[in-house]
Structures are given as C-alpha cells and as structure tokens.
N, C-alpha and C positions, 0 to 999 in steps of 0.2 A: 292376545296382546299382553305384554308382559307388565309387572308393576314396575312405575317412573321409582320407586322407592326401594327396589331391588337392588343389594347390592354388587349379584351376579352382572345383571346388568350394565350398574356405576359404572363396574370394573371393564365392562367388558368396552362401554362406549370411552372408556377411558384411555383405553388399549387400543383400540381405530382412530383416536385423536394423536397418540403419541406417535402411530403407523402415520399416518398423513403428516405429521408434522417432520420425520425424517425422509420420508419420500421426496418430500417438496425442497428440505437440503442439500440432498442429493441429487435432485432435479437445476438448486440453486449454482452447487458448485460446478458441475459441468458447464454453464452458461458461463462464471466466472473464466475456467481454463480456458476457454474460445473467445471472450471477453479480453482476458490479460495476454494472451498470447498475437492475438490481432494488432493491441495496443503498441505491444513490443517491436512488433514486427515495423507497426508505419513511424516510430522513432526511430529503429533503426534507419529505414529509408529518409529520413529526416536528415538525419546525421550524415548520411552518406550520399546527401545534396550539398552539405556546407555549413550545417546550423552545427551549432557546439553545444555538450551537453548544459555548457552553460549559459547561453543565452534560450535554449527552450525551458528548462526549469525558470530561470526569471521570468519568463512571459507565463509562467503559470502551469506547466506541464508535468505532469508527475516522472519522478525521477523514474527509471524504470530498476533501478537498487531497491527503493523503497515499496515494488507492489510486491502484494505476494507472492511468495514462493508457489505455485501449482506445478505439482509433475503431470504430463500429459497422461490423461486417464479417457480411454473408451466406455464412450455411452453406451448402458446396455440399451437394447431394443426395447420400445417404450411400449411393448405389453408387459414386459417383465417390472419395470415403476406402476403401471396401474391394474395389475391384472387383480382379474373378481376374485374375491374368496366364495368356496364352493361351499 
C-alpha cells in the first residue's frame, strides 16, 4: 500500500482526476450536439406550422441564432471513453 503522502502518488491520483474530468466533457459535449440539434430541428417544425420566429422567442424559446455553434461530431464507442488502464 503505498504512502497517502507520496508525491508519486499525489501526482499520479491527480492525473486520473483530470482523466475523468475530460472524459465526462467529452461525454458532456456529445449529449449537447444531440441536445442542440433535436432542439433545432422541432423549431424548425415549429416554424413551418405557422409560428414566427417572433412570437416563439417572446413566449420564451431560445433563438436557435443564439445556441451554440456544435459541428456534428461521432461518438466514439463507449469502451474507448471508459476503457481500464492496464
């Protein structure tokens, strides 16, 4: 068991926290692309029932100018986001 006071260690559990915290990013932003682009898609259908960009923005509805920019990005296979180190 190694010493909590090690600073091989520090480093090392500090380095699997910064690993997990971009995994989980990268896990984030795919959800957003499928999130923003779904969004877009049922405004458009919105629109192209009769609503005007300007009466769904007054009732509250995000511009779709205003969400972010996401280019369509393929999720890798989701052993390759949690796979074990050896």
């Amino acid at each position: 068991m190694s010493n909590p006071f090690d600073p091989v260690t520090k480093l090392l559990n500090h380095d699997e926290n910064r690993e997990d915290a971009v995994r989980n990013l990268g896990q984030a932003m795919i959800q957003l692309e499928a999130v923003v682009s779904s969004y877009k898609n049922a405004y458009k259908a919105a629109i192209a029932t009769g609503w005007t960009t300007r009466d769904l923005n007054v009732a509250g509805f995000f511009d779709v100018a205003k969400l972010p920019k996401v280019k369509k990005i393929d999720a890798p296979p989701s052993s390759a986001l949690f796979k074990d180190e050896q």
